[in-house]
C-alpha positions as CSV (number, residue, x, y, z in Angstrom):
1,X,18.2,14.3,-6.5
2,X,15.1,12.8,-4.9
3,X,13.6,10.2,-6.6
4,X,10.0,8.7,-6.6
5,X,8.6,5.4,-5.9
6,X,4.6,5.2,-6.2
7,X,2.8,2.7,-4.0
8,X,-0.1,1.3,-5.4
9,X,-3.0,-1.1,-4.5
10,X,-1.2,-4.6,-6.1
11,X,-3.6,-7.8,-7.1
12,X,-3.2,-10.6,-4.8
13,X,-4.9,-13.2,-7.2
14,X,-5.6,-13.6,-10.6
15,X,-8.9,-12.4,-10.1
16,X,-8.2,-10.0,-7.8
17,X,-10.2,-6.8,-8.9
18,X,-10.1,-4.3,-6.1
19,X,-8.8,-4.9,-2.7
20,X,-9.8,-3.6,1.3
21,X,-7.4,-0.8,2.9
22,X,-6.5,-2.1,6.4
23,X,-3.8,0.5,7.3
24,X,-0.6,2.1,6.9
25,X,2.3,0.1,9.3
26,X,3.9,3.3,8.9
27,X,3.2,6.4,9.4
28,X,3.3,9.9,6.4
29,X,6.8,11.2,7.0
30,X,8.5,8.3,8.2
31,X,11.8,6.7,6.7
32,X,10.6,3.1,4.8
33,X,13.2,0.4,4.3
34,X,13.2,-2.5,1.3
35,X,10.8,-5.3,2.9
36,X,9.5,-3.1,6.0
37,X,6.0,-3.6,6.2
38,X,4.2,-1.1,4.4
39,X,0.3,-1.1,4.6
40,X,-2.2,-4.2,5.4
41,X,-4.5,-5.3,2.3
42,X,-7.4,-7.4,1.7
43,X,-7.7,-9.3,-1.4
44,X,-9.6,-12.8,-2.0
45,X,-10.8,-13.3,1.6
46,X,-7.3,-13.2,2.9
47,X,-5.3,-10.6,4.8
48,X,-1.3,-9.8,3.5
49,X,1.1,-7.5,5.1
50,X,2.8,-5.2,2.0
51,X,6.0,-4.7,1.8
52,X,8.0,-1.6,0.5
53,X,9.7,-2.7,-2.7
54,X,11.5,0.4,-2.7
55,X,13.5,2.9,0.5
56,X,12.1,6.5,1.2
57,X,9.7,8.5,3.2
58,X,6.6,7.3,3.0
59,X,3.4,10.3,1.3
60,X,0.3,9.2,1.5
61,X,-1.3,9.7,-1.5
62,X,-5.4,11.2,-0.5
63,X,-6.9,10.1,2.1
64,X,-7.2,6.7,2.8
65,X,-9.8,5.7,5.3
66,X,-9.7,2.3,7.0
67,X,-12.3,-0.2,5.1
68,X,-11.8,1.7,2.2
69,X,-12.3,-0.7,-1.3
70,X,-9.6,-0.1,-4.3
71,X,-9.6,-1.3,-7.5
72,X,-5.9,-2.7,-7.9
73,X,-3.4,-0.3,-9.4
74,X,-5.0,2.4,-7.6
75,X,-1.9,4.9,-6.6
76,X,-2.1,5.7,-2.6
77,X,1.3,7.0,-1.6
């Protein structure tokens, strides 16, 4: 049984409303380990690597573009 983990935009800050997509570290399809880089974020003037809180193969969820602004919580794989 295949289980699923969703991946969403987290808040960096308290007043972290929406965030800038910098990038997947991994590509759709690949295998992701607990604490592998994930995606790069934006939040409150400051860059952050994510980390995968959960194993699997990463889906993309859409299509995220490079630049793009999300309001936190927004689902993306």
């Amino acid at each position: 049984m295949t289980m699923t983990h969703e991946i969403r935009i987290p808040r960096l800050g308290w007043s972290m409303e929406e965030g800038i997509f910098l990038g997947w570290r991994k590509q759709p399809g690949e295998h992701v380990a607990v604490g592998e880089a994930l995606f790069d974020l934006e939040g409150e003037k400051a860059q952050q690597e994510i980390e995968a809180v959960d194993a699997g193969i990463l889906h993309a969820a859409g299509s995220l573009t490079v630049g793009d602004v999300l309001p936190v919580g927004t689902l993306i794989g």
